[in-house]
C-alpha distance (Angstrom), angle and dihedral (degrees) to the residues before:
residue distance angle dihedral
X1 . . .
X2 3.71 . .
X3 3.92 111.8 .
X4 3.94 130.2 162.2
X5 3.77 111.9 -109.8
X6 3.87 94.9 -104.0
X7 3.12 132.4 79.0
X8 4.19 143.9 168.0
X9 3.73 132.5 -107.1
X10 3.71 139.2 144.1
X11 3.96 119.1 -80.7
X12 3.83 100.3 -149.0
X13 4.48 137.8 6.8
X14 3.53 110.5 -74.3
X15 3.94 135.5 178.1
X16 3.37 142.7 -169.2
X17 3.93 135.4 -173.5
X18 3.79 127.2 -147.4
X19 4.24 118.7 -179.3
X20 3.90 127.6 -148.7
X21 3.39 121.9 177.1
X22 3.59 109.3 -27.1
X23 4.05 83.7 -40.5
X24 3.90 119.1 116.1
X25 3.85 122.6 -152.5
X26 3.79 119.8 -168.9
X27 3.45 118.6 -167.9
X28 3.63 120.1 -156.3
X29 3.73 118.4 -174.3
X30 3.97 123.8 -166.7
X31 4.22 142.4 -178.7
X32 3.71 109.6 -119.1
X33 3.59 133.7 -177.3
X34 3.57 98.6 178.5
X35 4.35 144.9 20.8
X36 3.26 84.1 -125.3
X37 3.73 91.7 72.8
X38 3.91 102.8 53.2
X39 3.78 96.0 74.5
X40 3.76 96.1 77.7
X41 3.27 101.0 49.1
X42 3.65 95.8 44.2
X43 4.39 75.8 48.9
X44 4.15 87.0 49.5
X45 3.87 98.0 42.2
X46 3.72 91.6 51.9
X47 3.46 97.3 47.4
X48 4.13 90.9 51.7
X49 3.75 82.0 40.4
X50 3.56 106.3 54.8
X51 3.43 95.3 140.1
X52 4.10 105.7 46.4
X53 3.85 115.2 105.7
X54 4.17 97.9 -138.8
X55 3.45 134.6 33.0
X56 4.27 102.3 -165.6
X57 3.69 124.2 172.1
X58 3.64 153.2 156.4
X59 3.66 144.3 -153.5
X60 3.98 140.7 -151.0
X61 3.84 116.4 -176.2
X62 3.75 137.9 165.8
X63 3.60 129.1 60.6
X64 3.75 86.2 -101.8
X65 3.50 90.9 59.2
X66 4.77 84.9 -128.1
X67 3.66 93.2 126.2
X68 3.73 127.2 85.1
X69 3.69 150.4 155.2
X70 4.10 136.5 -178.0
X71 3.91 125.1 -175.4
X72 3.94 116.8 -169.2
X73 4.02 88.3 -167.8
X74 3.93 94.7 -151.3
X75 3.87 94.9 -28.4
X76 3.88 124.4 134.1
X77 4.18 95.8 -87.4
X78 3.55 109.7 -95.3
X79 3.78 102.3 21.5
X80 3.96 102.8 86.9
X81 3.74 123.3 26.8
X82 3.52 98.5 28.1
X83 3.94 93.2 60.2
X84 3.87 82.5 45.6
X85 3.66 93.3 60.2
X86 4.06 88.9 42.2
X87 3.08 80.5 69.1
X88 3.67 103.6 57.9
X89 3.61 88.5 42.3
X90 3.99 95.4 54.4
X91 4.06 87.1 49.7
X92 3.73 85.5 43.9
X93 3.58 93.4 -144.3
X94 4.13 124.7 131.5
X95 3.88 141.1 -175.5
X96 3.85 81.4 72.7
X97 3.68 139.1 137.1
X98 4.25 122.0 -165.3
X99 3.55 118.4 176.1
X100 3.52 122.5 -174.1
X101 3.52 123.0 -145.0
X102 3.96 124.6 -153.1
X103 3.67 135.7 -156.3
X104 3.54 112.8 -178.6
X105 3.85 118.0 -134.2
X106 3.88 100.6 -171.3
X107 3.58 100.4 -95.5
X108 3.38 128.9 96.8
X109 3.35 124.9 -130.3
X110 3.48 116.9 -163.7
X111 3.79 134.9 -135.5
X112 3.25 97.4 -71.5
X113 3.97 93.6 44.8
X114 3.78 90.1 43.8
X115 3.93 89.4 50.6
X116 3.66 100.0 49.0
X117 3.99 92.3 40.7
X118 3.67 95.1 55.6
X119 3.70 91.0 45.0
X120 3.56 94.3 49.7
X121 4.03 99.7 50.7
X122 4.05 82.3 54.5
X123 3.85 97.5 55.2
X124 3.46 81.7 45.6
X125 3.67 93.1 59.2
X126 3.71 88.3 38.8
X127 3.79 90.4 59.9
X128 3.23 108.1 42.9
X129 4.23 84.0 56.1
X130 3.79 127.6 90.9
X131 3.79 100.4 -118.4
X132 4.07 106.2 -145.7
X133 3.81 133.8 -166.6
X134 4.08 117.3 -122.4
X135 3.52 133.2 -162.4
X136 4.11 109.2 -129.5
X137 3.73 100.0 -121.2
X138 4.00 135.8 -174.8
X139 3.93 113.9 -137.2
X140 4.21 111.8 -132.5
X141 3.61 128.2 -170.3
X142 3.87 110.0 -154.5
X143 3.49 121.3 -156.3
X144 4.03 121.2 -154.7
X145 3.79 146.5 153.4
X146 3.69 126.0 -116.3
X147 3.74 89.6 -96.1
X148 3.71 101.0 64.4
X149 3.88 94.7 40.8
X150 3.67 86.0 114.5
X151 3.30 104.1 49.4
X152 3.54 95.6 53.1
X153 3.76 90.9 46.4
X154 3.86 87.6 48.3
X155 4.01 85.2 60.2
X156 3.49 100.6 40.7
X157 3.81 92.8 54.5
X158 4.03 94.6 43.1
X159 3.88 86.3 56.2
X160 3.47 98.6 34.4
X161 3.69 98.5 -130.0
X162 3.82 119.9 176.4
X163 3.97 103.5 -115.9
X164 4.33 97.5 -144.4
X165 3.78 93.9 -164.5
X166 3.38 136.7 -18.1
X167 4.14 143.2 -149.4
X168 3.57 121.4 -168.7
X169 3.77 114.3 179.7
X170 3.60 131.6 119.7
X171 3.36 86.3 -54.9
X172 3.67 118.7 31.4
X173 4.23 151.9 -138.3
X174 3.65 141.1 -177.2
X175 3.85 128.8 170.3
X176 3.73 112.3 -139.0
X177 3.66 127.9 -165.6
X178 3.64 114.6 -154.2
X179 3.69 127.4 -176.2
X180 3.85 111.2 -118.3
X181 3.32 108.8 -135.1
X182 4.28 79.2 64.0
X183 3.86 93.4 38.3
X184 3.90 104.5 102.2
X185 4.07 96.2 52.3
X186 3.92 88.7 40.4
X187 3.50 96.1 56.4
X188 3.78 94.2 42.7
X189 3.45 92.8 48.8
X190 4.47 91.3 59.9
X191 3.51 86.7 38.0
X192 4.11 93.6 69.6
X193 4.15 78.5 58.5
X194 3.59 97.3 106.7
X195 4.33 110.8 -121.8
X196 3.95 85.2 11.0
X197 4.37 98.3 150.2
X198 4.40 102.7 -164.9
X199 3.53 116.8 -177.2
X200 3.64 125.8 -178.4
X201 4.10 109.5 -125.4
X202 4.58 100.6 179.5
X203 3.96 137.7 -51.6
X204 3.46 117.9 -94.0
């Protein structure tokens, strides 16, 4: 799929709360780069949530916005995380986590009820968040002796890359983000460094 090389997301955690009938739904909206992140905060909300009945949720990663998740967490199938991740999809924003947590308040509210609560607590999350643009970037690792140190550091500051981590030892490392719409003369450019090694670690 074709897509431009930016993309929206969410700057910082958010929440929001929306009540229906005795029946509490927090929102709680994060940035993610990763699945890999979601299972501690799922651990963290249900440990401050000990109480709540359901803990529903969906996810939207990649730059591309092709990768997604829902969990209904005990809820009639359809009624909770899909609305939370019609939600992402009507902001159009990705590399975002909502969970919705529920505390019952003994009445039941139906599929419809269910459907519009748990969307509402996310677009509550959504806008109380600062909604940011981002650059689709690929993640490098450059590998390089002592001797061209300066060189690479030369390029790096000339194109204003953002240097991720770095190793500098006998033989040395950096990670380098670059922007992809920029990527092809970049990487040409530290490739005419003689003994440069680039390899391409993921897309950010």
């Amino acid at each position: 799929m074709l897509f431009d090389d930016t993309y929206k997301t969410i700057a910082a955690p958010s929440e929001g709360v929306f009540r229906d009938r005795g029946s509490k739904f927090i929102g709680y909206a994060w940035p993610i780069r990763s699945e890999e992140e979601i299972k501690p905060l799922l651990a963290g909300l249900r440990a401050e949530h000990a109480k709540a009945r359901h803990f529903c949720w969906a996810l939207r990663l990649s730059p591309d916005r092709s990768i997604f998740r829902i969990q209904d967490d005990g809820e009639p199938s359809g009624t909770a995380g899909r609305p939370i991740l019609n939600t992402l999809l009507s902001a159009d924003i990705t590399n975002v986590f909502i969970v919705v947590v529920r505390y019952f308040g003994g009445t039941l509210l139906g599929v419809p009820g269910l459907i519009n609560a748990y969307k509402t607590a996310a677009q509550e999350a959504i806008q109380a968040a600062n909604i940011v643009e981002k650059t689709v970037n690929d993640i490098y690792e450059v590998s390089f002796s002592y001797l061209q140190m300066n060189d690479i550091m030369k390029l790096v500051k000339e194109e204003k890359l953002n240097v991720l981590s770095q190793n500098f030892d006998n033989s040395c490392s950096i990670q380098l983000e670059i922007r992809k719409s920029g990527l092809n003369a970049i990487l040409a450019k530290i490739e005419q460094i003689e003994g440069v090694k680039i390899k391409y670690l993921f897309t950010a």
